[in-house]
N, C-alpha and C positions, 0 to 999 in steps of 0.2 A: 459524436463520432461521425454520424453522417454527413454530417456540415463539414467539418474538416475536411471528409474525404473528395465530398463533390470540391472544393476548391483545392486542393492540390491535384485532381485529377485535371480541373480546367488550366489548372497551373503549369502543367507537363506539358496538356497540346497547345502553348502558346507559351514557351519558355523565355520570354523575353523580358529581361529586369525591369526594362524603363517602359516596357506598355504595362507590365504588371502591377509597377510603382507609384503608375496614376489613377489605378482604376479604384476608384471611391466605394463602389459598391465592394469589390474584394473588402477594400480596409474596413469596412462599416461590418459586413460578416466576421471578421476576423476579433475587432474591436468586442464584437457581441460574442464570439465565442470565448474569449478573455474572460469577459463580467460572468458567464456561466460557471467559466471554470474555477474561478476565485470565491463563487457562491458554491460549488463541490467542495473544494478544499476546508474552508471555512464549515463549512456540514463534519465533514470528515475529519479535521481536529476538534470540533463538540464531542462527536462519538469517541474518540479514543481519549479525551481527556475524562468524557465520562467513565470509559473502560477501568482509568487509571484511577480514578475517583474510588471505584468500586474492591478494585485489586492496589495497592499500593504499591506491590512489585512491578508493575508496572511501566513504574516511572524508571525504570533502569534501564528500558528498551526504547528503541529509537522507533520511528513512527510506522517505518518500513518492518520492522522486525513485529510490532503487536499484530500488522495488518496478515504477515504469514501466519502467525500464530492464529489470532481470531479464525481465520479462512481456511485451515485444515482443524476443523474441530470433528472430521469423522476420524482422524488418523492421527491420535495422541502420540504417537513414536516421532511423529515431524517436529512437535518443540523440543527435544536432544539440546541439537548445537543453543538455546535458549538458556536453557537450565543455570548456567554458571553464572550468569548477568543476572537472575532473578535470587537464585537459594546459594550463598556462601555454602561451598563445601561439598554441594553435589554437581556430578560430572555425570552421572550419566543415571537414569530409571528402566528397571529390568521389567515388561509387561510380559502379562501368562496370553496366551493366543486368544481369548475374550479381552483383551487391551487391560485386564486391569492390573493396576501398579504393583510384583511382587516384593520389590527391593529397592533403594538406592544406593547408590555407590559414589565415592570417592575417588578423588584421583590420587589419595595415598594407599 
């Protein structure tokens, strides 16, 4: 993140496409923040294929949707809009104010 930002900040005070276009050092930083990022990525589909490995409903959710879900785990009322993609037939889960699960419901 820091990388990024120092070169789009040097990018701004010297906004010129074709002195930007030559500067080898930029593309060699840039280049190298690529290979980082594709080693994140590649990190981050291991974890959620393992996620999915472990939960099978899982595989129902797109990659964006497990990472909401995993990342609010103090706040069980957040998976709601999830629910229908994972459990045929439940639409919504009724929590007592300690989060635990009273009921679920249907959208019949």
């Amino acid at each position: 993140d820091a990388e990024w930002r120092d070169i789009m900040t040097s990018t701004s005070e010297e906004p010129d496409v074709i002195t930007i276009g030559r500067d080898k050092v930029r593309l060699d930083r840039l280049e190298e923040c690529n290979v980082l990022l594709d080693a994140i990525q590649k990190g981050l589909s291991a974890y959620l294929e393992k996620k999915r490995l472990f939960f099978p409903r899982f595989f129902f959710l797109s990659n964006d949707e497990m990472l909401e879900i995993l990342s609010e785990t103090k706040d069980p009322t957040r998976v709601q809009p999830h629910l229908k993609k994972c459990f045929e037939g439940v639409a919504k889960l009724r929590f007592e104010d300690n989060y635990d699960i009273s009921a679920m419901e249907s959208e019949e």
